[in-house]
ROSE-4610 file (N, C-alpha, C; in Angstrom, 1 decimal, always signed):
// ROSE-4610
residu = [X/X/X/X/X/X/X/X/X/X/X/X/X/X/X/X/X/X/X/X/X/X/X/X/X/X/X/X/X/X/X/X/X/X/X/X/X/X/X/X/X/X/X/X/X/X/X/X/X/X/X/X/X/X/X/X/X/X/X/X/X/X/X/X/X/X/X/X/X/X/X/X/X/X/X/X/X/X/X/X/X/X/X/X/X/X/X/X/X/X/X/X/X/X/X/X/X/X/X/X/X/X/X/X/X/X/X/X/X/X/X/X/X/X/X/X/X/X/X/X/X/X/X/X/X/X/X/X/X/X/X/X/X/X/X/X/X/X/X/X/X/X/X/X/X/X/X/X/X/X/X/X/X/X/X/X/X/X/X/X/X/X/X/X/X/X/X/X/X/X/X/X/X/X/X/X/X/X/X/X/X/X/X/X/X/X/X/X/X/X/X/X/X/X/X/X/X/X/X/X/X/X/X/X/X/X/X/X/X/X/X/X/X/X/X/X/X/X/X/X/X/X/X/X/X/X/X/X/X/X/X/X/X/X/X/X/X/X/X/X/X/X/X/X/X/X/X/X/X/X/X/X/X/X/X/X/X/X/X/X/X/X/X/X/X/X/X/X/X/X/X/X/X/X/X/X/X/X/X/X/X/X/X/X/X/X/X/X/X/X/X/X/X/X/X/X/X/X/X/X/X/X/X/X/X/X/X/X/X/X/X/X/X/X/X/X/X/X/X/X/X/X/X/X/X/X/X/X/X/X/X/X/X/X/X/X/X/X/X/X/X/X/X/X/X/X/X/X/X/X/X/X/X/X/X/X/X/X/X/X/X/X/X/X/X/X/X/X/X/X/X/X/X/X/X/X/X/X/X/X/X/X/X/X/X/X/X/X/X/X/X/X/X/X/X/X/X/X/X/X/X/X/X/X/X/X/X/X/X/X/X/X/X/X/X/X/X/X/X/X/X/X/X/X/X/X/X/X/X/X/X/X/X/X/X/X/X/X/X/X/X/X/X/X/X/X/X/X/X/X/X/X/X/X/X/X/X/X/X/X/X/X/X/X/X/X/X/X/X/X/X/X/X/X/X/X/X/X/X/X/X/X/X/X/X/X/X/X/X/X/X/X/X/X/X/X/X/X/X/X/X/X/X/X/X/X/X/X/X/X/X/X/X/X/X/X/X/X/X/X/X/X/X/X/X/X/X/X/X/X/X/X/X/X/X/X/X/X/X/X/X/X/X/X/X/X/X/X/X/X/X/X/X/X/X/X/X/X/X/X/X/X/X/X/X/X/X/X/X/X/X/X/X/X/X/X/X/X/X/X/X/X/X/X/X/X/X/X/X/X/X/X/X/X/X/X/X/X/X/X/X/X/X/X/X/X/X/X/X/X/X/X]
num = [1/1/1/2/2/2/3/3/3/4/4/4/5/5/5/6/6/6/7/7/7/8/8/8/9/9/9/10/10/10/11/11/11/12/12/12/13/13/13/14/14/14/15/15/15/16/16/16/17/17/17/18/18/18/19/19/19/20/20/20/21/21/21/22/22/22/23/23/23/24/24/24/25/25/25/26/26/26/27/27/27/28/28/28/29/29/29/30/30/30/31/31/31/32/32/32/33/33/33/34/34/34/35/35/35/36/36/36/37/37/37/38/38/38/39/39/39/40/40/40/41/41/41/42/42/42/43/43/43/44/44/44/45/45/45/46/46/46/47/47/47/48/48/48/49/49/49/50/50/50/51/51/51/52/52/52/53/53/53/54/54/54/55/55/55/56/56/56/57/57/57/58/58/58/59/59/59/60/60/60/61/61/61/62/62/62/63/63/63/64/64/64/65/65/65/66/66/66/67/67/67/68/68/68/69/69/69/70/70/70/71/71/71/72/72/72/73/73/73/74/74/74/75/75/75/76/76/76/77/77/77/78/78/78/79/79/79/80/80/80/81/81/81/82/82/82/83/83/83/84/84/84/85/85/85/86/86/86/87/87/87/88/88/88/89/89/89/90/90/90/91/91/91/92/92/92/93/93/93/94/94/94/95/95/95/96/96/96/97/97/97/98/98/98/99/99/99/100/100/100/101/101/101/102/102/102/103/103/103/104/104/104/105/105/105/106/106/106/107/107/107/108/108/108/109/109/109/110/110/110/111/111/111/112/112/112/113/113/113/114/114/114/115/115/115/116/116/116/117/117/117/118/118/118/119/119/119/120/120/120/121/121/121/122/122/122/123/123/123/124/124/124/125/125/125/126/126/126/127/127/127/128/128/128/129/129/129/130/130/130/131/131/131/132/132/132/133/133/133/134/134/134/135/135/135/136/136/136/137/137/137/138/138/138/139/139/139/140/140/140/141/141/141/142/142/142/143/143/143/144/144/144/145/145/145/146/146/146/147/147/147/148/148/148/149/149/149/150/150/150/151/151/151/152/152/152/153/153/153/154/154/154/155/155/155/156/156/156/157/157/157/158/158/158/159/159/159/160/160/160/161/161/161/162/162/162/163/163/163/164/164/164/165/165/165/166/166/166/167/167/167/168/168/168/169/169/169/170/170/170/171/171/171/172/172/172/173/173/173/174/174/174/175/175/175/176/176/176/177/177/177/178/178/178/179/179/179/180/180/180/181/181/181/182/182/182/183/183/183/184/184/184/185/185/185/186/186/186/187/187/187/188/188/188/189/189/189/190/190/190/191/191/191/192/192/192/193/193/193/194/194/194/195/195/195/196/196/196/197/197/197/198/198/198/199/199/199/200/200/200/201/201/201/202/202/202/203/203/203/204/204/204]
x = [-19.0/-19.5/-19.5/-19.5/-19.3/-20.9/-20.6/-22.3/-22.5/-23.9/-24.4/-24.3/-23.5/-23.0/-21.7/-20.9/-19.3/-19.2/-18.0/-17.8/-16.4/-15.1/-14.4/-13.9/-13.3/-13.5/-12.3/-12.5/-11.8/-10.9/-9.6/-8.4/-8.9/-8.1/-8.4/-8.5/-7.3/-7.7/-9.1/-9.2/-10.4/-11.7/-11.8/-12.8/-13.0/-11.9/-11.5/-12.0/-12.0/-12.0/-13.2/-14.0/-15.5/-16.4/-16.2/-17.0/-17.1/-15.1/-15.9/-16.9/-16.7/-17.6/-18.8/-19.2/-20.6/-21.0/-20.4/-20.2/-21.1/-19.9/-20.7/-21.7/-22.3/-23.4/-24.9/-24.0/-25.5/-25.8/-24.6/-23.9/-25.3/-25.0/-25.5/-27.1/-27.6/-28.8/-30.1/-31.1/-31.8/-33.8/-33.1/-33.8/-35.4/-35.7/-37.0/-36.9/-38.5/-38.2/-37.9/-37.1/-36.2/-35.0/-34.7/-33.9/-34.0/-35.2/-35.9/-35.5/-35.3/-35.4/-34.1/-33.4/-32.3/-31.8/-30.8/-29.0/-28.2/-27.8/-26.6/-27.4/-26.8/-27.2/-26.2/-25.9/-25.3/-24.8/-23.6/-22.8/-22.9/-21.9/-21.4/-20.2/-19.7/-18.8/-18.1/-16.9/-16.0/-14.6/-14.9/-13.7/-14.3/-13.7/-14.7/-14.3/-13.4/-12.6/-13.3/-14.6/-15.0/-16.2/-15.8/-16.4/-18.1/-18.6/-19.5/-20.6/-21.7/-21.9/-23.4/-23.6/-24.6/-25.9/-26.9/-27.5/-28.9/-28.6/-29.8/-31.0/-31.7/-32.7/-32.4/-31.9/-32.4/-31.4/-30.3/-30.2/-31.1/-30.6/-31.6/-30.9/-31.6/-31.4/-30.0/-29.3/-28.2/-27.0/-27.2/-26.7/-26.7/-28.2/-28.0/-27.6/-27.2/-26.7/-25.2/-24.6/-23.2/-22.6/-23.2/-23.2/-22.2/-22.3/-22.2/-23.0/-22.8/-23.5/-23.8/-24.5/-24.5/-24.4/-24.3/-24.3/-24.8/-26.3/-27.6/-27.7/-29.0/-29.5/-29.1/-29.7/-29.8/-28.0/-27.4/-25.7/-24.8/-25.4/-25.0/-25.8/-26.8/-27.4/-26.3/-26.6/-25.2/-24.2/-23.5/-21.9/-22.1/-23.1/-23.5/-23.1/-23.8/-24.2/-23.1/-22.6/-21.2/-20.4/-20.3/-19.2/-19.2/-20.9/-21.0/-20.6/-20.9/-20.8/-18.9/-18.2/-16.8/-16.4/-17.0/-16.5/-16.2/-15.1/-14.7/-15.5/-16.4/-17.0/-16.0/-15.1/-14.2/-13.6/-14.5/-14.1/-15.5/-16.4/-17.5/-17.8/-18.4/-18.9/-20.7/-20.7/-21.8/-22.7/-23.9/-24.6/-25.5/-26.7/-28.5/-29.5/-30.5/-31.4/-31.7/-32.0/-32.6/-31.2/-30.7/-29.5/-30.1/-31.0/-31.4/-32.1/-32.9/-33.4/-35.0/-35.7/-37.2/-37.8/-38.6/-38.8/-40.1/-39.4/-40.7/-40.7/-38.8/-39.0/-39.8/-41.1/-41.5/-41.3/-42.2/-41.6/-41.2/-40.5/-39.9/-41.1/-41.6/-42.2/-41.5/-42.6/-41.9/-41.4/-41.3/-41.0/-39.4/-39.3/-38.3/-37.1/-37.7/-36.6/-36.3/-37.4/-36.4/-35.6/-36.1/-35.1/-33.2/-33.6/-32.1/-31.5/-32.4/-31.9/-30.8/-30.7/-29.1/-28.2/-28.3/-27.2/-26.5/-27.5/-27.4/-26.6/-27.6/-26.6/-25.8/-25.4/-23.7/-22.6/-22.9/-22.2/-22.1/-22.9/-23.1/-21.9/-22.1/-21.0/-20.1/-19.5/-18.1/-17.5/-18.5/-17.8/-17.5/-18.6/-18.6/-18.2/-19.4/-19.5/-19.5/-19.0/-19.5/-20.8/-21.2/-22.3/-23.1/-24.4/-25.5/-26.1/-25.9/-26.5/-27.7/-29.1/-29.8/-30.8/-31.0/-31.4/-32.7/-33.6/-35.1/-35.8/-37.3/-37.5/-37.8/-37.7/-37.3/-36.3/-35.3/-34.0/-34.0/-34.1/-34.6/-35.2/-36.6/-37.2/-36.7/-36.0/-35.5/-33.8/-33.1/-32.0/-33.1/-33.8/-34.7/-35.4/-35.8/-36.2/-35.1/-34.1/-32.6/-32.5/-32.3/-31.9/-33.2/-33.8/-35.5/-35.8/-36.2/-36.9/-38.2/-38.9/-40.5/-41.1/-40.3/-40.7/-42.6/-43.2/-44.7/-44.7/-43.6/-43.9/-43.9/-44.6/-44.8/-43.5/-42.2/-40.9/-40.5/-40.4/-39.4/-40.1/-40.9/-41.5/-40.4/-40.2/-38.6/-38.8/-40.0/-40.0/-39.3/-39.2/-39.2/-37.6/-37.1/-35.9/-35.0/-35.2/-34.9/-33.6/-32.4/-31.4/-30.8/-31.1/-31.2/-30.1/-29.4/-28.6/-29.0/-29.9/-30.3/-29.4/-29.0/-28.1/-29.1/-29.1/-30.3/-29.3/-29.0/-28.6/-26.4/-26.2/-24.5/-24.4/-25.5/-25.2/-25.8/-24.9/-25.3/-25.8/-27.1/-27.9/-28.3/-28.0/-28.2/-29.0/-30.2/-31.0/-30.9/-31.3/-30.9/-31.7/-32.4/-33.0/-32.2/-32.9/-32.6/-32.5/-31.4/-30.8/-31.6/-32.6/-33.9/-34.7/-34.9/-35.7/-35.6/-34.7/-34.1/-34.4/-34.4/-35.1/-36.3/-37.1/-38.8/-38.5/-37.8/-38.6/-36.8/-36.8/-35.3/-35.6/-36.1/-36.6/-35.9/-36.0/-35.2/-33.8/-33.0/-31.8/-30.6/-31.3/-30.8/-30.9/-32.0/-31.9/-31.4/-31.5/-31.0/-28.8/-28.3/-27.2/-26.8/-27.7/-27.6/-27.3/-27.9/-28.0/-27.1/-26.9/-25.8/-23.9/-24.3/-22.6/-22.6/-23.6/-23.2/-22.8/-22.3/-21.8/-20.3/-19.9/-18.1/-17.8/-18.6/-18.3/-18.1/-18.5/-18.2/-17.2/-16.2/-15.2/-13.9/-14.5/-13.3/-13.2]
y = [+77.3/+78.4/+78.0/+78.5/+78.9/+78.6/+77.4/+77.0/+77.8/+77.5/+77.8/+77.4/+76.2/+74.6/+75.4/+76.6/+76.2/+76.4/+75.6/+75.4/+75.6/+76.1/+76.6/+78.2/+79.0/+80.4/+80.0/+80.8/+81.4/+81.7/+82.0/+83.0/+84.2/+85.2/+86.8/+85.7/+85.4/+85.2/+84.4/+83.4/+82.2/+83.2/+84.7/+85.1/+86.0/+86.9/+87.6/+87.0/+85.5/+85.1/+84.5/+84.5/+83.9/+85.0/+85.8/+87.3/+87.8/+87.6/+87.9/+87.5/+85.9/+85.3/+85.2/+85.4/+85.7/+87.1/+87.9/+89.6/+89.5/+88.8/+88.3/+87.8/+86.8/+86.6/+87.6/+88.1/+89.3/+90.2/+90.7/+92.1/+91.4/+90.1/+89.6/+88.4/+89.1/+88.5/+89.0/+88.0/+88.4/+87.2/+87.7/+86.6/+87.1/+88.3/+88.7/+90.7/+90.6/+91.7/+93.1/+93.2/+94.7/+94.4/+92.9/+93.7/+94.2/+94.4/+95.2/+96.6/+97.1/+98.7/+99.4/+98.5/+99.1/+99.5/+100.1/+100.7/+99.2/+99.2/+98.5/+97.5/+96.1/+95.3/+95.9/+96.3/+96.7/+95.8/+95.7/+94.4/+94.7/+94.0/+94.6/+95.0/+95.9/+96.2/+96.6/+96.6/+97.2/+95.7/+96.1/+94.9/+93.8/+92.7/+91.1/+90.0/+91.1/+90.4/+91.3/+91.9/+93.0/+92.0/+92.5/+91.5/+91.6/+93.0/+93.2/+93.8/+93.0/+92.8/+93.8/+94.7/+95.9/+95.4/+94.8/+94.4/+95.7/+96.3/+97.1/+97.0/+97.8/+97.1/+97.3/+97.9/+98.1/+99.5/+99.6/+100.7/+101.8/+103.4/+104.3/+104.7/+106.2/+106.4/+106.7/+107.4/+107.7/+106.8/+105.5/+104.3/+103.4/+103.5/+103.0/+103.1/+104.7/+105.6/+105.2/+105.8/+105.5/+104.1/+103.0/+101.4/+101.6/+102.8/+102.1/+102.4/+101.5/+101.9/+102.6/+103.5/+104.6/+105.5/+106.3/+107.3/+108.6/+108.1/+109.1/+110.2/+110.5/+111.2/+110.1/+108.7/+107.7/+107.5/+107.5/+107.8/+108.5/+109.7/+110.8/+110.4/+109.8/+110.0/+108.8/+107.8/+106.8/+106.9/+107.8/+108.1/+109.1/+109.6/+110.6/+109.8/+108.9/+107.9/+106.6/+106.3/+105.9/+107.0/+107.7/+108.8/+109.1/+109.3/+109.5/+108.1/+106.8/+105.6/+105.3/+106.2/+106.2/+105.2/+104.8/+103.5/+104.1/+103.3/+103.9/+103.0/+103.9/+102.7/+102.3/+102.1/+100.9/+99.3/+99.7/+98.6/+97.8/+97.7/+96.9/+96.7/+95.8/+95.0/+95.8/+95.8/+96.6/+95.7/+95.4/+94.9/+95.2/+95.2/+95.0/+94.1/+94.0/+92.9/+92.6/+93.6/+93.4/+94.4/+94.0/+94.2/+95.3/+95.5/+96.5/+97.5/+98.5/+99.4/+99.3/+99.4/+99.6/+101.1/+100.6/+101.5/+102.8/+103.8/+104.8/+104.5/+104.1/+103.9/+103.0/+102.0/+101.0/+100.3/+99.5/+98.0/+97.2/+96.5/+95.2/+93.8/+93.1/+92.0/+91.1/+89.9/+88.7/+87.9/+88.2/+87.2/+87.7/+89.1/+89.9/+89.8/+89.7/+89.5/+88.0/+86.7/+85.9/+85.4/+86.0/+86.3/+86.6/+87.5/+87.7/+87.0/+86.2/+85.8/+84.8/+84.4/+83.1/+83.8/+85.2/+86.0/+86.5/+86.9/+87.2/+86.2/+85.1/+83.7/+83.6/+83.5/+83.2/+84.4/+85.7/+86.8/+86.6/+86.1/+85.6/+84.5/+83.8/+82.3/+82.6/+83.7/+84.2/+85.1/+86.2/+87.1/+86.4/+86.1/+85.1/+86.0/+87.0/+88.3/+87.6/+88.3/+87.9/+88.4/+89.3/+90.6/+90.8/+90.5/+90.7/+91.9/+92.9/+93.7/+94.6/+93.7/+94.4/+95.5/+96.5/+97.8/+97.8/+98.5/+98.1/+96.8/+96.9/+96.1/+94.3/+95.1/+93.9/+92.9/+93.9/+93.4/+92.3/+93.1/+92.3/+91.1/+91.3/+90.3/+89.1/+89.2/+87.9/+87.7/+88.3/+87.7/+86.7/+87.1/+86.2/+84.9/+85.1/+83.8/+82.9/+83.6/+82.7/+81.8/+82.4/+81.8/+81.2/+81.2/+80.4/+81.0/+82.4/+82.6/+83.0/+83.7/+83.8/+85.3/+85.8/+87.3/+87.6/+86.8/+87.3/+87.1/+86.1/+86.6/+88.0/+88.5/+89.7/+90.2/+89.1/+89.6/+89.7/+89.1/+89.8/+91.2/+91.8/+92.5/+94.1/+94.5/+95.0/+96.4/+96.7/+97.9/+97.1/+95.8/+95.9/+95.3/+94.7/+94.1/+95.2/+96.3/+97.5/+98.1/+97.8/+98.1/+97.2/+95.8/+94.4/+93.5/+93.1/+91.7/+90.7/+89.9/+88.7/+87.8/+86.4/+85.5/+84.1/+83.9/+82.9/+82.0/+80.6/+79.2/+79.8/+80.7/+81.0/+82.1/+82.7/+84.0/+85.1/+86.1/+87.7/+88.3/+88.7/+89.5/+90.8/+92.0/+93.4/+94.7/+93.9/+95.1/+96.3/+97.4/+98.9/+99.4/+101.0/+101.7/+101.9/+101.9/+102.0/+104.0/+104.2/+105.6/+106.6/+105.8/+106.4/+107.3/+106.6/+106.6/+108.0/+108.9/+110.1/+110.8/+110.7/+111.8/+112.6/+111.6/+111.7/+112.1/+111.0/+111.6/+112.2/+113.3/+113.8/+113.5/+113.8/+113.4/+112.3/+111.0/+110.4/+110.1/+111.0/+111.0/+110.6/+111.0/+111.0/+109.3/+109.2/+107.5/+106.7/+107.2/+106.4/+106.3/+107.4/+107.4/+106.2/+106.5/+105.6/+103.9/+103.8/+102.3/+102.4/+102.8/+103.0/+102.2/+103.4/+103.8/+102.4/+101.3/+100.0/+99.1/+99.8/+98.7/+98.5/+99.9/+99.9/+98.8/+98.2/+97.0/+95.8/+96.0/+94.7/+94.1/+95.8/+96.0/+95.8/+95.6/+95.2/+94.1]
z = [-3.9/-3.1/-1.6/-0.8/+0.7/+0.9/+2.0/+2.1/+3.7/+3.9/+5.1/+6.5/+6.3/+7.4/+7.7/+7.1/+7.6/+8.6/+9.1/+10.8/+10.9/+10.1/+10.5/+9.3/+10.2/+9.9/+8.9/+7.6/+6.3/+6.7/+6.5/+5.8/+5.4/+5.3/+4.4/+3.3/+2.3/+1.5/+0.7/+1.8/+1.4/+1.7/+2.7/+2.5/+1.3/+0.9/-0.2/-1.7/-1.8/-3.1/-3.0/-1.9/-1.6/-1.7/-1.1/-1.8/-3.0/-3.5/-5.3/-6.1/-5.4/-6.3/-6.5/-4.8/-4.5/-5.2/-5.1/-5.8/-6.9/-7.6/-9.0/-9.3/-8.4/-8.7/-8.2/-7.1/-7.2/-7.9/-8.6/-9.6/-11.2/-11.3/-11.9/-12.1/-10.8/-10.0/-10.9/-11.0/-11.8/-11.2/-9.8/-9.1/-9.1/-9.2/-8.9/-9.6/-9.6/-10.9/-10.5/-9.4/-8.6/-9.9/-10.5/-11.4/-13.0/-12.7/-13.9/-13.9/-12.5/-12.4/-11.6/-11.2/-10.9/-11.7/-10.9/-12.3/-11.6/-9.8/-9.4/-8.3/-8.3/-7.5/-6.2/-5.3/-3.9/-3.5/-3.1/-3.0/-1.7/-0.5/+0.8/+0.9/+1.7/+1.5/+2.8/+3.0/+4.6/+4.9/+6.4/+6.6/+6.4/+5.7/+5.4/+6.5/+7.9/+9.0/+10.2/+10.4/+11.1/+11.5/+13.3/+14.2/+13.9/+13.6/+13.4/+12.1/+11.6/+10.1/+10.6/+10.1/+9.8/+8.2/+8.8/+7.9/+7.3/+6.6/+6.3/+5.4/+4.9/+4.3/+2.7/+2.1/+0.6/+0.6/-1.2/-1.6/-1.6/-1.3/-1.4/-2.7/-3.5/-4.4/-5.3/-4.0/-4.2/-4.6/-3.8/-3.7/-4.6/-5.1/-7.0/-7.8/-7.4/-8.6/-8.8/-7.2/-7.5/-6.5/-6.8/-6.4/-4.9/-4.1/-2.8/-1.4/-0.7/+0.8/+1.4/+1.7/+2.9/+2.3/+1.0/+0.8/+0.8/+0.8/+0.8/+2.2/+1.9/+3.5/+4.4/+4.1/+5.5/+6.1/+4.6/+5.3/+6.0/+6.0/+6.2/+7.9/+8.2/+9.7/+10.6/+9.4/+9.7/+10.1/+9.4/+9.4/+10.7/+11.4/+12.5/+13.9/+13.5/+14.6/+14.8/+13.8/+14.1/+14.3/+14.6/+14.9/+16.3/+16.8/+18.1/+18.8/+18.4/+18.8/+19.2/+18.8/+18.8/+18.0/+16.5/+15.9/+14.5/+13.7/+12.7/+11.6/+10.6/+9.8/+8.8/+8.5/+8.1/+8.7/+9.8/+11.1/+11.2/+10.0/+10.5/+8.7/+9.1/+7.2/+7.2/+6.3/+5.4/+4.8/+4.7/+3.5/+3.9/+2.4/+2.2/+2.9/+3.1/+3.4/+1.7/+1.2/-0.6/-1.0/-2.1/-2.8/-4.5/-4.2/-5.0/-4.4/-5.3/-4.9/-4.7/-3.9/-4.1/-4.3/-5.6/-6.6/-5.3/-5.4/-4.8/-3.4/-2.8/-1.4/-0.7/-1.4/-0.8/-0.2/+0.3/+1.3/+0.6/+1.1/+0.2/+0.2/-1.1/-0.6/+0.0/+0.3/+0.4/-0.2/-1.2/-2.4/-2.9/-2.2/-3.1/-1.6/-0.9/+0.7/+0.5/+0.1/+0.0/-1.1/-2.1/-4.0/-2.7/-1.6/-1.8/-0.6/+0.1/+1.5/+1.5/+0.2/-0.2/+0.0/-0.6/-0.7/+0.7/+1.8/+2.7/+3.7/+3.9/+4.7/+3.9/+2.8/+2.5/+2.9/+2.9/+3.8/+4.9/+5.5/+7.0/+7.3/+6.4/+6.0/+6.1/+4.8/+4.7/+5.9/+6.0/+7.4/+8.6/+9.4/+10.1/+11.4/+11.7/+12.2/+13.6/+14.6/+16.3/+16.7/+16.0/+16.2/+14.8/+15.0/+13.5/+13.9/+13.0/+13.4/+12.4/+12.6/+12.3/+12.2/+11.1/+11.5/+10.7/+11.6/+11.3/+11.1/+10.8/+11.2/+10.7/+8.9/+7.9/+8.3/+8.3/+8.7/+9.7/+10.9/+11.9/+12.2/+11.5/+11.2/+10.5/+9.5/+8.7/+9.5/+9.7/+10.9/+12.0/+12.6/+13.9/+13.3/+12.1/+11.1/+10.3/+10.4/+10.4/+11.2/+12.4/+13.8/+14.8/+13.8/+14.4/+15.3/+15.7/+16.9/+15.9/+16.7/+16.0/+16.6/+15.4/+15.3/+16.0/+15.8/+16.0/+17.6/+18.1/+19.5/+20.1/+21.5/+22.0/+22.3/+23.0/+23.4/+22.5/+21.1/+20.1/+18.9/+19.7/+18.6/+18.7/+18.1/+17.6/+18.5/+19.0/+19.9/+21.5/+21.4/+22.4/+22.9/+21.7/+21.6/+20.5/+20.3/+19.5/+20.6/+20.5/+21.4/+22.3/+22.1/+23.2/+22.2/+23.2/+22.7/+22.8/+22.0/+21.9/+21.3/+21.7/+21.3/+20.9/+19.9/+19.0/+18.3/+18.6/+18.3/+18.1/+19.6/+19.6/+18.8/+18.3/+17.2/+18.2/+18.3/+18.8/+18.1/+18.1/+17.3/+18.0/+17.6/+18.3/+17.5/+17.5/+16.4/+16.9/+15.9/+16.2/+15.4/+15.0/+14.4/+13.1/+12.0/+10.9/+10.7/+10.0/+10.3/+9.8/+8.9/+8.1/+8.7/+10.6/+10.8/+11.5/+11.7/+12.2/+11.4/+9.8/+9.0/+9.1/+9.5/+9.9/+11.3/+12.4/+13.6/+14.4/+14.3/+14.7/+16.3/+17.0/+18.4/+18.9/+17.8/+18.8/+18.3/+18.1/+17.7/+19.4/+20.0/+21.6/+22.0/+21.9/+22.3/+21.2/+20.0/+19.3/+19.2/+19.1/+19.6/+21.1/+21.9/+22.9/+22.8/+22.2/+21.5/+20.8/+19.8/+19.0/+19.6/+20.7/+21.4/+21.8/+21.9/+22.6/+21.8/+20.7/+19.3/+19.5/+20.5/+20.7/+21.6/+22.6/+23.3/+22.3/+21.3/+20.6/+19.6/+19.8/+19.2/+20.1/+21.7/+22.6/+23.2]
């Protein structure tokens, strides 16, 4: 398996045959008891050569159902907001913070974010993204605990670095609003687009 140390970038194929494998083992993950209640563990999915890796928090319902990304309401705000952003989402890699579903839309514990956080740095491994890009604030939070900064500080509290390019031990980290979050508050669909459209810089 593809450790956390690698220091030179994959081949398509060396990343192609490192993902199945990893695939498989989340398909078949049985780390914490989310897989009691799922249907589909959520693999990631897009370019596995896409400068920029979209980390979100957890399948929604839809997404359990028929095992892929973005499909739900939160997809549909997604696929809005990459569109306004001028980016094609086949041009950026996809994955979960939690690779299943939490039951009744809850928060994720702690115990169940780090059941999957192997999974997560080894995608990290394999892609080997220029740009992390996490959405909301879980998310967020365990990318910055990756890269050792310390979420409880006042400057990294996600209101305030919510749209900001932070670079933490050579990695570009560019959190963003989780697409969710437009359901509830449509108001900020304007600033959120904003932030958004600064994802296409990282595609040039």
């Amino acid at each position: 398996m593809v450790g956390n140390d690698l220091t030179e970038q994959l081949s398509l194929p060396e990343k192609q045959e490192s993902l199945e494998v990893l695939n498989y083992q989340i398909r078949a993950c049985e780390r914490c008891g989310l897989s009691a209640t799922r249907r589909h563990a959520l693999v990631g999915e897009g370019d596995v050569e896409a400068r920029i890796m979209i980390v979100a928090l957890s399948p929604g319902a839809k997404e359990d159902v028929q095992n892929r990304m973005f499909i739900g309401p939160s997809g549909q705000v997604f696929n809005k907001l990459l569109q306004a952003a001028g980016i094609d989402r086949k041009l950026v890699f996809m994955t979960n913070l939690v690779k299943c579903i939490l039951p009744k839309n809850r928060k994720p514990a702690m115990a169940e974010i780090e059941a999957c956080s192997y999974f997560l740095n080894e995608e990290i491994s394999i892609i080997r993204p220029e740009v992390i890009v996490p959405l909301g604030y879980y998310a967020t939070r365990t990318v910055l605990l990756k890269y050792h900064a310390n979420p409880q500080e006042a400057a990294m509290s996600f209101s305030k670095i919510n749209g900001k390019l932070l670079v933490l031990e050579d990695k570009k980290i560019f959190p963003l609003p989780h697409p969710a979050a437009l359901l509830y508050n449509p108001s900020f669909e304007p600033d959120t687009i904003e932030k958004y459209k600064k994802l296409k810089s990282f595609l040039q």
